[in-house]
N, C-alpha and C positions, 0 to 999 in steps of 0.2 A: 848618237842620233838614231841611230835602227831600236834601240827603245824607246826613243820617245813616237815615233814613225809607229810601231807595233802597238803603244798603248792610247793612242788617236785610234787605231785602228781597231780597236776593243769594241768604238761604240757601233762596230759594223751590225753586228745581234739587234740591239737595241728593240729596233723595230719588229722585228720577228718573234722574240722574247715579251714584249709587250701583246702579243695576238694571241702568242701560245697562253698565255696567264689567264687572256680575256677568253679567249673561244676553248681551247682546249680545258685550261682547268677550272672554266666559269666563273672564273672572280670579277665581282663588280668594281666599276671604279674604283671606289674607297679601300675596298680590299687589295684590291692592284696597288692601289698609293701608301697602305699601310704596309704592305710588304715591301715595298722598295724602298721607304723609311728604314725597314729593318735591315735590307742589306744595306744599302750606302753607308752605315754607323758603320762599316768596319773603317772606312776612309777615314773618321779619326779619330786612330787609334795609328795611323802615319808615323808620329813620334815617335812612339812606343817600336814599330819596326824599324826603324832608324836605330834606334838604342839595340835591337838585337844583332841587326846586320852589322854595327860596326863594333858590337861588344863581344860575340859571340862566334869561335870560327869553325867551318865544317870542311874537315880534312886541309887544314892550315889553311885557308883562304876564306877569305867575308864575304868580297861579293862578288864577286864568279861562284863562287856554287851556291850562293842562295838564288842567283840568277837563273842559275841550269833549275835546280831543284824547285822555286816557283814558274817558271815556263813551263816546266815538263808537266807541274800539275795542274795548271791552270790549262795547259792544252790537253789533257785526260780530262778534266771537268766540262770544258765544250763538250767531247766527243762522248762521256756519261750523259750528258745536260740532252744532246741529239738521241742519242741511244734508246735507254733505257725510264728514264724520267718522263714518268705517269700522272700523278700526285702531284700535294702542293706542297707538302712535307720533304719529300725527296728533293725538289724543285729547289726550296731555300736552303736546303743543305748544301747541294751542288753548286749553285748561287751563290752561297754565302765561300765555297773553298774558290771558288771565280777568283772571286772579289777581292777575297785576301792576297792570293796568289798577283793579281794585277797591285795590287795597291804595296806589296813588297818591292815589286819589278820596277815602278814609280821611286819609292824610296830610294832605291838603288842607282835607277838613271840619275837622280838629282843628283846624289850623293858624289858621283861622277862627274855629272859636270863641274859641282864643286872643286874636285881632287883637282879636276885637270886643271880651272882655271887658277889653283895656290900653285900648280905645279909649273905650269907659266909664267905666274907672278914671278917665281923665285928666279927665274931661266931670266927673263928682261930683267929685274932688280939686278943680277948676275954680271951681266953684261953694259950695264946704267951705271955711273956710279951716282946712285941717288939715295937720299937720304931715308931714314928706318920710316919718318910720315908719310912721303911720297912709298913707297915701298906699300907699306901698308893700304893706301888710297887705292892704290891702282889692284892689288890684289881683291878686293871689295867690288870696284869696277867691273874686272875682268868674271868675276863671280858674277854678278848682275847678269852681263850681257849673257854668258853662257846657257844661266837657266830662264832668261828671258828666250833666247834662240830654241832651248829644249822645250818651254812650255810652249813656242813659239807655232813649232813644229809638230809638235802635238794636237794642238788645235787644230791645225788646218789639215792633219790629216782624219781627227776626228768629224771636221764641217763634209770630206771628201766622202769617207766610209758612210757617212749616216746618210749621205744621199742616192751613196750606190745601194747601200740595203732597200733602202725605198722604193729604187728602180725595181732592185733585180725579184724585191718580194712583191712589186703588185703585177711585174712582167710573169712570174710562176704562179700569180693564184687568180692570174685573168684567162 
């Protein structure tokens, strides 16, 4: 749940990030809207990190360390993105390592929730003496609800942070 909390909480920039593009690197609407076509295309490509995180292991573990290792970079990319980013070249670069880093972190929450709810299923099936359909149903169930509750909670801390950014960025530039 603290990743799905954390990547609701990604859209906090948003608004700020949208000023800096307009005022600071002078792109027009169109160009503003053409560039974030280009980053949001990492989002799918989701699959595809799904397939590495669970194929691919970094220091015998999947996803705990793609977790640490995309947080770590995706919070170095904020803090280059504040820093040092001038330009609109540099900008989608940084942008673009954001993006991936959060859209792994996503892949991985899900993927989580999934584990947990087969890993439940099997604990009640366990405990049930219920047949392999029922077994099966309720593992599907249990799956639903979990990343319905992740996407759940996601949202709403996404509708939370985009309002604080709102606040806090026209409370600093009034």
């Amino acid at each position: 749940m603290i990743i799905a909390g954390s990547l609701g909480f990604a859209t906090f920039p948003n608004l700020a990030m949208s000023f800096f593009f307009k005022d600071t690197l002078k792109l027009n609407p169109s160009k503003l809207q053409f560039c974030n076509s280009i980053l949001n295309f990492i989002w799918i490509l989701k699959p595809l990190f799904g397939f590495i995180v669970d194929s691919y292991s970094i220091c015998g573990s999947n996803r705990r360390s793609y977790l640490i290792v995309f947080s770590v970079t995706g919070a170095i990319g904020w803090i280059v993105m504040g820093l040092w980013v001038k330009d609109l070249a540099s900008a989608m670069i940084v942008k673009t390592v954001i993006n991936v880093s959060s859209s792994f972190c996503n892949v991985i929450g899900e993927g989580i929730m999934v584990e947990m709810s087969r890993k439940h299923a099997k604990a009640k099936a366990s405990l049930e003496a219920a047949s392999d359909q029922d077994k099966s149903l309720y593992d599907k169930e249990a799956a639903a609800t979990n990343v319905s509750l992740y996407l759940s909670l996601t949202a709403a801390t996404s509708l939370c942070s985009s309002y604080l950014g709102g606040f806090l960025l026209k409370y600093y530039t009034d």
